[in-house]
N, C-alpha and C positions, 0 to 999 in steps of 0.2 A: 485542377492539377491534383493528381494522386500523392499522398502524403504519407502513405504507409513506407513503411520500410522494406525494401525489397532483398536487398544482400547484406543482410546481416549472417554474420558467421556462427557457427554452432558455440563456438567456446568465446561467443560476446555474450550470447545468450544466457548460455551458463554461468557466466560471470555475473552479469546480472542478478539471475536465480540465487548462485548464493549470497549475492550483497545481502538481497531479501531477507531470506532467512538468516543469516546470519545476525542482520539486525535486526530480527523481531526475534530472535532466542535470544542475542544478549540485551535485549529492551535500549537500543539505539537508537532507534528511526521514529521521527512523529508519524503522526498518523499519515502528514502529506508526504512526507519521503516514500514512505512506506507504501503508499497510492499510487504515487510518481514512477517509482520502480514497477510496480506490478502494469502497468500502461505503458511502459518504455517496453519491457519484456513478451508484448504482446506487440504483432504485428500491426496492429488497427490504430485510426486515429481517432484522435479526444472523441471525437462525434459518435464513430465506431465504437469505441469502447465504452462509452455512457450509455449508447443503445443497447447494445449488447448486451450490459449488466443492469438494463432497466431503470436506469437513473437519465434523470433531464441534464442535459449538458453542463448548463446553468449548475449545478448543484455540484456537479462533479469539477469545474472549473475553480469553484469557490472551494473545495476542498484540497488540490492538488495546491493554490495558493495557501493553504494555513488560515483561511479567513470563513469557511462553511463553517455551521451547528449540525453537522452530518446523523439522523439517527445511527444505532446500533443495526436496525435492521437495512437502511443504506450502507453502513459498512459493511456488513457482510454480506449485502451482495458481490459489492467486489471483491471484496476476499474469498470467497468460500470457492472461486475456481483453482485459487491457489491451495485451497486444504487447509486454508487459514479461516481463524473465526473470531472475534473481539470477545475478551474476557478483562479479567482481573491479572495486573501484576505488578510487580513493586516499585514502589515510587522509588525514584532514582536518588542516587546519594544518600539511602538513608541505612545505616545501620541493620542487616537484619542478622538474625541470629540470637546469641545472649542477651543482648539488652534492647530494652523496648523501642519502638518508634516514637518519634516525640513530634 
């Protein structure tokens, strides 16, 4: 049975897209939201999409759960069709600006 999604609407897509980004500009989404989303916004299923970005299923299933030790170069394979790539950003809750991080 074919799983992909076939009528999806342009502006579910969109919606989508900028959940994404919007939560990775304002440092909202873990990493598996963040995964989750970018595989929901893509027609293909888990299988498709692990092949796709060269990752074994298995790896990408345990990361969509919050439960993988995914490398950096595993994340950006998926990411990097989005124009996204894993860096540094600020831990959450913490003060930045005038006074230090504690």
């Amino acid at each position: 049975m074919d799983k992909r999604v076939k009528h999806r609407s342009r502006d579910k897509e969109k919606a989508l897209r900028e959940q994404l980004f919007q939560g990775v500009y304002r440092n909202q989404l873990t990493i598996a939201e963040a995964v989750k989303l970018m595989q929901q916004i893509s027609p293909l299923t888990q299988p498709e999409f692990a092949q796709h970005r060269q990752i074994s299923l298995q790896s990408f299933k345990q990361i969509i759960a919050g439960k993988g030790n995914p490398t950096l170069e595993t994340l950006n394979k998926i990411a990097s069709i989005y124009g996204l790539e894993m860096g540094f950003v600020p831990i959450k809750n913490r003060v930045m600006g005038g006074e230090e991080n504690k």
